[in-house]
N, C-alpha and C positions, 0 to 999 in steps of 0.2 A: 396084664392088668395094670393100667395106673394105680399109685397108690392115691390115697383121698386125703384131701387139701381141706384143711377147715377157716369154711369161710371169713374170717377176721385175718386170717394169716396173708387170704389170699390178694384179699384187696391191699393188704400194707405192701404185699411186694407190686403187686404192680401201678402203685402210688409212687414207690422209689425209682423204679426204672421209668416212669414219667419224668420226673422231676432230674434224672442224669442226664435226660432227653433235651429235657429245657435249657439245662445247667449249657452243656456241651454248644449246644443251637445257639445263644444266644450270646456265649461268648466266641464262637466264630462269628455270630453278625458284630458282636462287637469287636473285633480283630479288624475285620472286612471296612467298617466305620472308621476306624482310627489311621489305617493306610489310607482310605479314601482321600481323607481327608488332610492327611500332610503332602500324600502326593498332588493335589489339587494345589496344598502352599508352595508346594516345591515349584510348580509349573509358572504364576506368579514372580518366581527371583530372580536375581542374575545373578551370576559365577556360579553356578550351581554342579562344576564338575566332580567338587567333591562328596556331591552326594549321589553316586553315581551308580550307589548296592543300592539307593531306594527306588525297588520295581517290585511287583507281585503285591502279593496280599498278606503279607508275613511283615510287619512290622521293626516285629521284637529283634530281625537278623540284621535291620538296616544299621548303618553307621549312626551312630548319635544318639540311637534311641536304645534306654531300656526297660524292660518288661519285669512285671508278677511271674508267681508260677503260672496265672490263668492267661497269659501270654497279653494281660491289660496292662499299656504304654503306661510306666511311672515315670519318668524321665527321659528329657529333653536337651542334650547337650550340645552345641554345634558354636560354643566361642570360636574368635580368632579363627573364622572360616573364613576373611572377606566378604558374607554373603550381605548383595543389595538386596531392598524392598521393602514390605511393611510387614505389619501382624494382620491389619483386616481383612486379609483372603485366610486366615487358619481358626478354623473354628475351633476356637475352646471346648463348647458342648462336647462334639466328641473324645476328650478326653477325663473320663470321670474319676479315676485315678490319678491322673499324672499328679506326683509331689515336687517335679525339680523341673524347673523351666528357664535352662542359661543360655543367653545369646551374647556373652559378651564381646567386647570388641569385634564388633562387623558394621555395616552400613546400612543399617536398617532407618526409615526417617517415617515421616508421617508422625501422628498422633497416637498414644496407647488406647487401644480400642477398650471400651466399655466394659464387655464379654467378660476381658479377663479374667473380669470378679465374678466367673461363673464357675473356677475353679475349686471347689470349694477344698479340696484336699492339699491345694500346693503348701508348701512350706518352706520353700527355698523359690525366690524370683530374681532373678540378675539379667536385667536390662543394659548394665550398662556401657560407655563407650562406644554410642551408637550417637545416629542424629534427631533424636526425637525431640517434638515440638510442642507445644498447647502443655497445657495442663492433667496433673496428676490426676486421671478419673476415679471420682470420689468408690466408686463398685471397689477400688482395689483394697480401699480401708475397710472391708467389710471382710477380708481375709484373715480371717482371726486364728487360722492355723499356722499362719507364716512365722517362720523363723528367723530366715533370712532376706533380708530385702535390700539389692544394689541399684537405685538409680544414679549412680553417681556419672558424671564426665558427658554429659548426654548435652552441656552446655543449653540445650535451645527450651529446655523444659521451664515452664513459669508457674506462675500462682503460688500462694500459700500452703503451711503446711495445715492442714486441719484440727480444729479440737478430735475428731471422729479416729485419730488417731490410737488413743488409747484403747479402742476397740482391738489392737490385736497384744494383747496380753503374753502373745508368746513367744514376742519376735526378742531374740537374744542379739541381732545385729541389724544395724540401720544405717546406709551409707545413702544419704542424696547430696553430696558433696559435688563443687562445680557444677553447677546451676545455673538457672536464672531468677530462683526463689526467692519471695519478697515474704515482706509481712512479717510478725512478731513469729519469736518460738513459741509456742500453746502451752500453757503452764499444764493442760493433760497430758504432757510426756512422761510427767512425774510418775503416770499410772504405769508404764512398763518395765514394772519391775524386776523384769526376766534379762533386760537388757544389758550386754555386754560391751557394746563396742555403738558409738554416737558419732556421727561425722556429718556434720550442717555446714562444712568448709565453702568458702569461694561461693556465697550466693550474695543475694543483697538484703537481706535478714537482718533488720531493726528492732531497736526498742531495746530492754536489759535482759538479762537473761536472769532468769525464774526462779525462783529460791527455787521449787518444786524439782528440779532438776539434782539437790540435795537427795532424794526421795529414789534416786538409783543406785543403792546400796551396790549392785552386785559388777558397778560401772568400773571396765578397765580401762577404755580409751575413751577421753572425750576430745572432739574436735569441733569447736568452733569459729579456726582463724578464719580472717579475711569477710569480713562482714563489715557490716555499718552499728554495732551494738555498741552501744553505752550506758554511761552507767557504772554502779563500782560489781568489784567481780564478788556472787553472796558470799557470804560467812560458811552458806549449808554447802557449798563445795565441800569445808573440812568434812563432811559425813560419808565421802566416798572415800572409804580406807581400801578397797581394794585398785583403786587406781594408781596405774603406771605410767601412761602418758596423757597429760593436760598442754592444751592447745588453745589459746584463747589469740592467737597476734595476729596483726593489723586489721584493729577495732578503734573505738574511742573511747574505748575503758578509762575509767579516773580512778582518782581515789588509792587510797593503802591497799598494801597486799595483805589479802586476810591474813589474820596472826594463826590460824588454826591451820593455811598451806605448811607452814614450818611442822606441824606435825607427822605428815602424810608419809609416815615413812618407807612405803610401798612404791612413791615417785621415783621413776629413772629418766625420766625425760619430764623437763618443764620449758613450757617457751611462753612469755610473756610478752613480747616483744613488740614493739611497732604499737605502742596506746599512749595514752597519757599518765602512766599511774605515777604516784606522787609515796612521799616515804622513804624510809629504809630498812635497810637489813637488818634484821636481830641477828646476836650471837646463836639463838635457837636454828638457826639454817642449819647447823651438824647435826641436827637429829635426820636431814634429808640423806640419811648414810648409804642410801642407793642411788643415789642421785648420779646420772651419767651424761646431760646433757640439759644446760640451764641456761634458758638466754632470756636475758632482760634489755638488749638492744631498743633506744629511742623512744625511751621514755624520757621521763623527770624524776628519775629518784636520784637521792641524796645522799648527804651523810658517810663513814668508812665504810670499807670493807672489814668485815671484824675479822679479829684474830683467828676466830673458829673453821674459819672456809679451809683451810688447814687439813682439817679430819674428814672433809669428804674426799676420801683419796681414790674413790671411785668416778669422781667427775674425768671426762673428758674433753667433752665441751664447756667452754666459760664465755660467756659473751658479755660483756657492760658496757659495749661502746655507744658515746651518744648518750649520755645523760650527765647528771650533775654530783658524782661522786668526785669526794674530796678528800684530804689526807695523803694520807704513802700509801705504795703499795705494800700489803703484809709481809714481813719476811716466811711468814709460813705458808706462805703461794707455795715455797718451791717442796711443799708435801705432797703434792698435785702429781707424785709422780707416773698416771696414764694421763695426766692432759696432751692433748694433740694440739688444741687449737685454743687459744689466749686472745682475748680481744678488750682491751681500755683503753682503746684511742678514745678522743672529742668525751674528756672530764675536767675536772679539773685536779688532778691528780697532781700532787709536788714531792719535793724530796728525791732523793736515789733513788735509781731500778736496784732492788735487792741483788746481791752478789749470790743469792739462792737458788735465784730464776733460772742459776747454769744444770739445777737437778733434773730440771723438765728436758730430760733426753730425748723425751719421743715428741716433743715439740715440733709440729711443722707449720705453724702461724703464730706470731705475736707480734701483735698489732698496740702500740705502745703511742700513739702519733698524738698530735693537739693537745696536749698536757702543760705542765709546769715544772715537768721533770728537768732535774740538773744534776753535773758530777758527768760522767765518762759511761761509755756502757761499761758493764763490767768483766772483765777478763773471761769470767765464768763460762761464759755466753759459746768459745770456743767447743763445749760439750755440747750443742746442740744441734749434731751432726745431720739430724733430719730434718734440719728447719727450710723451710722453702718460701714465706712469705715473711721480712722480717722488716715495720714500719715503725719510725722512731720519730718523724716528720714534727715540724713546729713545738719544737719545746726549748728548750735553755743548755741544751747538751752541749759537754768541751769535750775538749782532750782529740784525740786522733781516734780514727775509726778504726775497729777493733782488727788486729791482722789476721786473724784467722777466720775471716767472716764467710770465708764462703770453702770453708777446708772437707766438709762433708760430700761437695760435689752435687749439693742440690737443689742451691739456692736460688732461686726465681724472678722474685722482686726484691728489690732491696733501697727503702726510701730513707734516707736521715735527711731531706733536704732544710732548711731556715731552723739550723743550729748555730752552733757556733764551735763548729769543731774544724783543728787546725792540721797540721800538716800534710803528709803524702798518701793518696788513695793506697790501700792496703794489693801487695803485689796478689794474694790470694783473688782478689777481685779479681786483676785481667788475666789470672787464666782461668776464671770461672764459666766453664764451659754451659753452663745450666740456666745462665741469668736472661731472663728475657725482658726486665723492667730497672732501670736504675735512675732514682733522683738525688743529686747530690749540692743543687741549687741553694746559692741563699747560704752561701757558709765561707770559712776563707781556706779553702784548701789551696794547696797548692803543689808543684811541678808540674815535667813536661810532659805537656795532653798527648804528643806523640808516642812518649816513652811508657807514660802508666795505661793505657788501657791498653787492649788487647783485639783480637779478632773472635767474634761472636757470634755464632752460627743461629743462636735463639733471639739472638736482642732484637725486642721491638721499640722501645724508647729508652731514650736517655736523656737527661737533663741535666749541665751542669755549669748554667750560670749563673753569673755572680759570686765569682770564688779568685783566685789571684791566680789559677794554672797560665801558663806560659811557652812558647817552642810551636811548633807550625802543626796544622791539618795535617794528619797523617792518611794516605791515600787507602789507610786500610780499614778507613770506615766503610769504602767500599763494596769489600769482602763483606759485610754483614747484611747475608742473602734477606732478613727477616727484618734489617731494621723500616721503622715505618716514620718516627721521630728524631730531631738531631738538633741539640741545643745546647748550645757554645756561649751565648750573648755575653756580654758585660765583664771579660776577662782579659788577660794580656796576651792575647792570638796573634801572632805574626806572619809574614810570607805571605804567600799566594794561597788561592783557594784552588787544592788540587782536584785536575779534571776527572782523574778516578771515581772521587766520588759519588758521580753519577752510574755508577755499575752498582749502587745501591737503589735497585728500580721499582722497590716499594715504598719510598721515600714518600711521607704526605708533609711533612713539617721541616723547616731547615731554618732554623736561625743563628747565625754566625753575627749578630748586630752589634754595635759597640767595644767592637778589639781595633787593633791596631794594620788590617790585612793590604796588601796591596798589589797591585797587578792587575789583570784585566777581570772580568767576570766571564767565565769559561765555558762557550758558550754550548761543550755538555752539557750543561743542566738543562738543556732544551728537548734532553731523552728520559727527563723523568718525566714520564706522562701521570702519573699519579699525585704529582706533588699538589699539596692545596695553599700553603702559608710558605713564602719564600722571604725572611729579612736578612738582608745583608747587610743596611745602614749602619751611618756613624764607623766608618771605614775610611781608608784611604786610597780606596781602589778607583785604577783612570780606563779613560780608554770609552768605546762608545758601547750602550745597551746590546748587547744577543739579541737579532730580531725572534733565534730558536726562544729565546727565553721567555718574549712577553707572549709569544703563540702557546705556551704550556694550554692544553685542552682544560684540563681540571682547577686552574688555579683561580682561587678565591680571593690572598690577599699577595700583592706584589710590595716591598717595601727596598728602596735601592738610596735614601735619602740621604743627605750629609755627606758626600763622596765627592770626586775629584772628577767625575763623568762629562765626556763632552759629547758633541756630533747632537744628531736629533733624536725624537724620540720617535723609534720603530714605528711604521704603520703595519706591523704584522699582526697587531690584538685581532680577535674576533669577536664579531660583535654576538656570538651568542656562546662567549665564556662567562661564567660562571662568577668572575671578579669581583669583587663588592668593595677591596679598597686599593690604591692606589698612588701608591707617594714615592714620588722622584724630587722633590725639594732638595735647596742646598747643591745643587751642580754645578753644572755650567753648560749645561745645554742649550743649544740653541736652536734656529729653526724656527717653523712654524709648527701649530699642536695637531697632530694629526685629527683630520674628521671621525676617523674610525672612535677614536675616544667616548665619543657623543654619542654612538652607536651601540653601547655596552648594555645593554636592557638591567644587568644585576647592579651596577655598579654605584655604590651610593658615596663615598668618602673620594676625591681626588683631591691632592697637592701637587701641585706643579710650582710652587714661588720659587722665589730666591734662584733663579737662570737666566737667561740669559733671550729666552723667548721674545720671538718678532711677533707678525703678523696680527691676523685679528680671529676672533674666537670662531670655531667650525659653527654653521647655524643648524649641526645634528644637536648640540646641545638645547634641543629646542625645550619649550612648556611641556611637551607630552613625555620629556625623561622624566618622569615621577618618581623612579627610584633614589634619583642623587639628590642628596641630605646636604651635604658641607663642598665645598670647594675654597681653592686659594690658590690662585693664581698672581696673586703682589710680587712687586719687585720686577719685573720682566719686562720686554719694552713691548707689550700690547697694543694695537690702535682697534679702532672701530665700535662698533656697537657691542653691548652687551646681553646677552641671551634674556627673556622675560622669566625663564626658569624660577622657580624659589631657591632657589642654591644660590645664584647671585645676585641678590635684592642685598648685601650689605658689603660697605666702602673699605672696609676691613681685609676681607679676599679679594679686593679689586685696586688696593693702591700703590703706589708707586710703578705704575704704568706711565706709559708715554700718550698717548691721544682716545683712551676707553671712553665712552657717553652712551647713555642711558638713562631708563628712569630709577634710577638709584641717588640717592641722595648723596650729595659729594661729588657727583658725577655732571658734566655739561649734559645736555639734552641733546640727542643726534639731529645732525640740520636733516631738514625734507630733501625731497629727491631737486623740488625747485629749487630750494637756497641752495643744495651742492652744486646746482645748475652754474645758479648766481657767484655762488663764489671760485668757481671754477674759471669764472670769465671774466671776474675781476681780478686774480690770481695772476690769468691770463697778460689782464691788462697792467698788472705792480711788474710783473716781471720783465714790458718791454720797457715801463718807464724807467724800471732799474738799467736794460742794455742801453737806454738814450743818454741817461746819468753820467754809464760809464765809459760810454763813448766821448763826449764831453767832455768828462774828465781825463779822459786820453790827451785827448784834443788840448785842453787849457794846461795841462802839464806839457806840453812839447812845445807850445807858446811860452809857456813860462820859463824854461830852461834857455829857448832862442833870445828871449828878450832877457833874459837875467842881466848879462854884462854890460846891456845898455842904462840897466835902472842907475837908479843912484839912492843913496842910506836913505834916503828923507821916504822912499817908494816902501820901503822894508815892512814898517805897521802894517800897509795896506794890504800888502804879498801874505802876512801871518793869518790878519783877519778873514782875506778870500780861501786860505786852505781851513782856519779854523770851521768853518760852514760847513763841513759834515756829516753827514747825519745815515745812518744806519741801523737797523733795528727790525725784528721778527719775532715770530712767535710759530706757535704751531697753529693757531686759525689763520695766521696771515694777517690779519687785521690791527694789529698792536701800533700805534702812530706816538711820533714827539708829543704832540699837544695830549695823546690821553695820557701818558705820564706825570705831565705838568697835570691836566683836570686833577689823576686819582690822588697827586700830592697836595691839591691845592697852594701850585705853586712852591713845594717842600715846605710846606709847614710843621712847623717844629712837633706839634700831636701827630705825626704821621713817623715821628722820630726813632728809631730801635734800636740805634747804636752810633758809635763812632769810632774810627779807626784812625791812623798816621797820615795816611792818604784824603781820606772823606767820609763823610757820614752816611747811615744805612735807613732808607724809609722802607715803610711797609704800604706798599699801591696794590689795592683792589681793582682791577680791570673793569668798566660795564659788563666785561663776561661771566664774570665772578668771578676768575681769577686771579689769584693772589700773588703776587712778584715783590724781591727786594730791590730796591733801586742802590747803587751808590755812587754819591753823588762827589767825583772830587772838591776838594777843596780849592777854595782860589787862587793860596798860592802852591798848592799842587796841581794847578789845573793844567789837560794833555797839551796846551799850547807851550809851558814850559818845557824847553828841549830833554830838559834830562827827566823830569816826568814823562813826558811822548813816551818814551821808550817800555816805563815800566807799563802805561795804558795798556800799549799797541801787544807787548807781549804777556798779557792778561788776555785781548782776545784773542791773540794767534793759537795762545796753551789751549784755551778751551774750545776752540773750535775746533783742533786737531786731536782733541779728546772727548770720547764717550764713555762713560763709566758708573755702574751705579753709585761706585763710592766717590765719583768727583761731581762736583757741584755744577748745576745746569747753567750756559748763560743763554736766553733767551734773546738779548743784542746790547746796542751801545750810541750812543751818539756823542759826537765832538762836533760842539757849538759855541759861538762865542760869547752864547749866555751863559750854558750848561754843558760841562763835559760828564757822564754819566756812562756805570753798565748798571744790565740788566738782568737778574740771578731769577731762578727757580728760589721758594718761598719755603723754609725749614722753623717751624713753629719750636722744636726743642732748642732753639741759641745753638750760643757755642757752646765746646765742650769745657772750656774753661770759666764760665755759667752754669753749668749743668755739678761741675767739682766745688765753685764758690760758695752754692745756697745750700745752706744746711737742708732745708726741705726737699730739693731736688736731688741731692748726692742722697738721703735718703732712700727716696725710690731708685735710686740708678743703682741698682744692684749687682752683685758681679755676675751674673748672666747679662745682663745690658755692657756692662764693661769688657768683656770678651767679646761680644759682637761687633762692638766699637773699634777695638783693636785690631778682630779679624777684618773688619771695614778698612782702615785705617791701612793696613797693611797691604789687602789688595789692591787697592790705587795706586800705594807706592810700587808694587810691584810689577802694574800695566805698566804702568809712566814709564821703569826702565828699563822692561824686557819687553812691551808689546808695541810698545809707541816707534814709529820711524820717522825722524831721529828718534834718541830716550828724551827724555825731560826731566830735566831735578827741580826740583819745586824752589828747594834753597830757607826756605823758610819757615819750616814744617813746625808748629805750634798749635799749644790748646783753644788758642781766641783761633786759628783756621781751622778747627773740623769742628762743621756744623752735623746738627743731630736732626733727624725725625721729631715726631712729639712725642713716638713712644721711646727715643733715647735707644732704639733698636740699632738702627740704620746711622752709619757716618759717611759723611760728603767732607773732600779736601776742598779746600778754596785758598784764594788769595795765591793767585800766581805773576804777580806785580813783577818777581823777582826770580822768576823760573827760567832755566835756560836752556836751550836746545843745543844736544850733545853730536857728535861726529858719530856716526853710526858705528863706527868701527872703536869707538871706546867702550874702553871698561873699567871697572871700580879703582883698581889699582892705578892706571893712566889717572883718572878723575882725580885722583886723593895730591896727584904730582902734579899736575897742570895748576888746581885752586889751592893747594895745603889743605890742609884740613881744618878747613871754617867749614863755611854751610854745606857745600855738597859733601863732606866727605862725614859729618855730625850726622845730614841725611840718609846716608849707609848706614851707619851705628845703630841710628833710629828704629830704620827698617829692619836690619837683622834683629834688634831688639824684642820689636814688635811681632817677627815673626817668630821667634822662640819661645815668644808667651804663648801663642796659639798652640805650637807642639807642647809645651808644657802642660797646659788646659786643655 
């Protein structure tokens, strides 16, 4: 017999066993739901190996996911899985539990889908370091359970933050940091008053930031660097006493730093850095007694540092560089004893660096540069064994640099450069195995550059011109596998440039310019393929260009200027280097300029003056080079046309040529291709009438010799006046005649007048060409028919016609007439030089750079005349009324060789001085040697 069941009993149990029925059933459909449904997102991704457990219908065993006791999916973990693809293949709905949802750092892109906001229980969501796009879907601010919320690093996300914001009340962390977020911050932040930790960094987020933001009492980290916010920073900052890190830099913040920051004594880290804020320091900063890290770097604040900065002996970090603090530095900095890193470069800082600074043992940066500091560093400094960054650059510093500067063995960079500190780099330096930066420019150190440095296994630059060092290139810059910079300039460098050096094959910079080097340029350096800035100028180096050299692949700027170089200039450039300038000025090169030149696509600065150059300009320098800015090709003997380029439209880069025309001003106008015709054929036609002349004249001298002995005295006048008829004279058009002389003198009228000398007077004739020429005219009774005048005429043209020189004076011809005996000069608008030393207003501008030119001018002609000319030539007369000047007093021309004589090729100075005594030629040696010792002196 069953026992009996009363009815009320019976139905509650089988009410219960329904309902376990249900309970059971519907959380395996819900099981069944939730794998459904991630394996459907799973099938959607890529790199998906590592989800390789999720298969079957069991969830809660996969990787990444975990479960309730009711085996309902609470979380979602799968960061730093690499996985691509999006969120809108995984339905949220079916997860009605899930509280944690992390996908950080993978490759998820697309948009955040809508849905999300259907999670109504998450609490934790980190999206970030992913690539999503579009805007924050407003459903997510509707999660008022969340806790935690990471969009940050997601970069492609936009839009505004929303007021609807303060709808989740519970979130204790907010990270949308690195963005693309615009728009104001929403003063309803202030409502999340649960909130621990604020990060709006790296968006574009304008407008001031919110008092309301006072209003997050329980706030430990605020981050709002790197925005566009201005504005001053509020006052209701001071009401976050639980905060430890504040982050407001690079803003446009103004304005004073709140007086109530100095309260917060809870701060370990402050960065203010990178705004505008204005003000200064209270002594109240030591109540910042946790303070570990403060940077107020590029602002505008003011005023000392106060005594008190002393007692925060917990700082580490100190940053002030870049603003406008003044005074000394404290002697109670050196209480700082955990600072690591120091920085008050670019203040205006004066006075001694404290002898205290040497307590900062753990010091590995002090950066001390652009100040007003003076006195010596100080001894101290020897205890700061872990220093590794030590900048002392642009201040007023003496004394010698500290010897024990690099005694810790860790020292890095190391700049004092444009001080004033004196004697020999510290030996601690070159064996400083650790240094990879050294400036020592701009100061008057001195010894021998091969002796003090060392071999360097870390250095990538070094800088150390403009200082008085001395003794040669030592070949063991070479050895420095790492250097990349190498700068010598402006010291007293000797010897050759050793070819070693090029075993330094990460070379981009070499400037050796303005020493004393000499020898060839070597032409390894055509194996730095890296190199970009090569200056050698202001040297004494001979010999012809390295074609390795101008082929370097990378080289930007070539500078070989003011040297003794001769031969041409390499056509090995390419024309699709990199070059942008280019200066071989001051040689002696000659040749013509290679076409390649014109063909340089980068290249905007060329100088070519002061050599020796022929021919006529490449026509690649066409209008369509657009890049080249400046040119200057003067001094050279040039002919032909001039390129339409804008680079040579001024007479400035194009004078003292020999036959250039163009439409430049200053310049003839080129004949058409008919007038070259025409004057080719008239040319043609002057040149037989000259063989007919000189035939003739053959002829009537060989009659005149046969007939001599028959004449008789009375014949003699007539004999004088048939040889006085004369006449001779050119130019470089060809076209220059006796009578346009007389026309441009108007018969040498006295207003045509611009000097007078022993011999004759000097006109100034304007050609119909519009060229300008000095006539001079002898005098009557110096005129060339008097025999012992003849002589001085005749070797006036003989000097100059067997001479070409820029520093000798042009003669363009001469005529001996029985009206007029006359030569004919190239036209120098500066006078003479003893004009040029007479007028107080002229000697004024002739300044001693024009006066060194002049000499160097001066010197080189005497120098052709007795070593290049065959025979030599002594002038014999050498004075300040004969060297004529330019108009800029640049350029010197010798003239006046009435009296010059032509030597036995096989003499020399010593014979010379015996044969005349020593009157004019042997005064002319003295001269010259004179003149050329100035140059070496100068």
């Amino acid at each position: 017999m069953y026992p009996k069941i009363e009815g009320s009993t019976y139905s509650r149990g089988i009410m219960i066993m329904y309902l376990c029925v249900h309970v059971v059933a519907a959380a395996a459909s819900s099981e069944k739901s939730e794998a459904s449904a991630l394996l459907k997102w799973k099938a959607s991704l890529e790199n998906t190996s590592v989800l390789s457990s999720w298969a079957g219908t069991n969830p809660c065993k996969w990787h990444g996911i975990a479960c309730d006791r009711a085996n309902s999916v609470t979380a979602i973990n799968l960061e730093n899985h690499n996985l691509k693809g999006t969120l809108h293949t995984l339905s949220f709905l079916s997860f009605p539990n899930l509280l944690t949802f992390n996908i950080y750092n993978n490759f998820f892109y697309g948009t955040i889908p809508p849905h999300i906001g259907n999670i109504s229980k998450l609490n934790t969501l980190n999206l970030s370091l992913n690539a999503f796009e579009g805007t924050i879907p407003k459903e997510m601010w509707t999660l008022t359970s969340l806790r935690g919320l990471d969009l940050s690093l997601c970069i492609y996300l936009s839009g505004v933050i929303p007021s609807s914001i303060a709808n989740l009340t519970n979130l204790s962390y907010l990270d949308v940091a690195k963005n693309n977020l615009s728009g104001h911050i929403p003063p309803e932040i202030g409502n999340l008053n649960s909130l621990k930790y604020l990060d709006l960094a790296g968006n574009k987020l304008s407008g001031s930031i919110p008092h309301e933001i006072g209003m997050l009492t329980k706030l430990e980290v605020l981050v709002l660097s790197t925005n566009i916010l201005f504005g001053t920073i509020p006052s209701t900052i001071g009401n976050l006493s639980n905060l430890n890190h504040f982050f407001v830099s690079n803003n446009s913040l103004s304005g004073p730093i709140p007086s109530l920051i100095w309260n917060m004594s809870n701060l370990s880290w402050l960065y203010l850095d990178g705004n505008r804020l204005s003000g200064s320091i209270p002594p109240s900063i030591e109540n910042l007694a946790n303070l570990e890290r403060f940077v107020l770097h590029g602002n505008n604040l003011s005023g000392s540092i106060p005594s008190t900065v002393g007692n925060m002996t917990k700082l580490i970090y100190l940053f002030m560089r870049v603003n406008h603090f003044s005074g000394s530095i404290p002697v109670s900095i050196g209480n700082l004893i955990n600072l690591k890193k120091l920085s008050l470069q670019e203040n205006n800082f004066v006075g001694f660096i404290p002898n205290t600074i040497g307590n900062l043992k753990k010091l590995s940066l002090l950066e001390l540069s652009f100040n007003n500091l003076k006195g010596s560093i100080p001894p101290s400094t020897r205890n700061m064994t872990n220093l590794m960054i030590f900048l002392v650059s642009e201040n007023n510093l003496t004394g010698n640099l500290p010897p024990q500067i690099c005694s810790g063995g860790s020292l890095e960079s190391f700049c004092a450069d444009n001080n004033h500190f004196t004697g020999p780099v510290p030996r601690s330096l070159k064996n400083c195995s650790s240094i990879q930066r050294i400036r020592l420019q701009g100061n008057q150190l001195e010894g021998d550059i091969a002796q003090d440095f060392g071999i360097y296994p870390k250095l990538g630059f070094i800088d150390l011109s403009d200082n008085k060092f001395h003794g040669q290139i030592s070949p063991n810059w070479g050895r420095c596998p790492n250097l990349d910079t190498l700068i010598i300039s402006n010291n007293n460098i000797s010897g050759s440039i050793p070819p070693q050096i090029a075993e330094a094959t990460k070379l981009g910079k070499l400037q050796l310019s303005s020493n004393q080097l000499t020898g060839r340029i070597p032409k390894e350096l055509g194996n730095l393929k890296s190199l970009l800035h090569l200056d050698i100028g202001n040297n004494q180096l001979v010999g012809n260009i390295p074609k390795q050299v101008v082929g370097l692949p990378n080289l930007l700027e070539l500078n070989l200027s003011n040297n003794r170089l001769d031969g041409s200039i390499p056509s090995e450039f390419d024309p699709i280097q990199p070059l942008y300038s280019l200066d071989l000025s001051g040689n002696s090169l000659n040749g013509t300029i290679p076409s390649v030149l014109g063909q340089l696509k980068q290249l905007q600065l060329l100088n070519l003056s002061h050599n020796n150059l022929s021919g006529t300009i490449p026509n690649t320098f066409s209008s369509s080079m657009s890049s080249l800015i400046s040119v200057n090709l003067s001094y050279n003997q040039l002919k032909g046309p001039v390129p339409n380029a804008r680079a040579f439209q001024t007479i400035e880069s194009l004078k003292n040529n020999n036959g250039l025309c163009g439409n430049v001003t200053g310049l003839m106008p080129c004949p058409s291709s008919s007038a070259r015709h025409k004057s080719h054929t008239v040319m043609l036609l002057v040149l037989l009438v000259i063989f007919a002349v000189l035939v003739l004249s053959v002829v009537a001298v060989s009659l005149y010799f046969l007939c001599k002995s028959a004449r008789n005295k009375n014949n003699s006048a007539k004999e004088v006046q048939q040889v006085e008829e004369h006449f001779s004279i050119w130019s470089h058009d060809g076209k220059m005649a006796f009578e346009t002389i007389i026309d441009a003198t108007n018969n040498f009228d006295d207003k045509y007048l611009i000097g007078i000398g022993g011999q004759g007077s000097v006109y100034r004739a304007e050609l119909p060409s519009g060229m300008v020429v000095a006539v001079k005219k002898l005098h009557k009774e110096s005129d060339a028919g008097n025999k012992s005048n003849l002589k001085a005429f005749e070797n006036e043209i003989q000097a100059l016609t067997e001479m070409k020189h820029r520093n000798i004076i042009k003669l363009y011809g001469y005529c001996q007439h029985s009206r007029f005996s006359f030569l004919v000069y190239e036209f120098l608008e500066g006078g003479s030089l003893d004009q040029a030393l007479g007028s107080e207003k002229q000697a004024s501008a002739f300044d001693w750079e024009r006066r060194v030119n002049v000499v160097k001018g001066v010197a080189n002609a005497l120098s052709y005349m007795h070593h290049d000319c065959k025979p030599p030539i002594v002038h014999r007369d050498i004075s300040s009324k004969n060297i004529l000047l330019d108009s800029d007093y640049y350029e010197a021309h010798v003239s006046d060789f009435g009296t010059a004589k032509f030597l036995n090729p096989d003499s020399n100075w010593t014979t010379l001085a015996v044969t005349y005594g020593y009157g004019a030629p042997a005064l002319e040696c003295f001269v010259w040697k004179f003149l050329w010792e100035s140059i070496q002196r100068t």
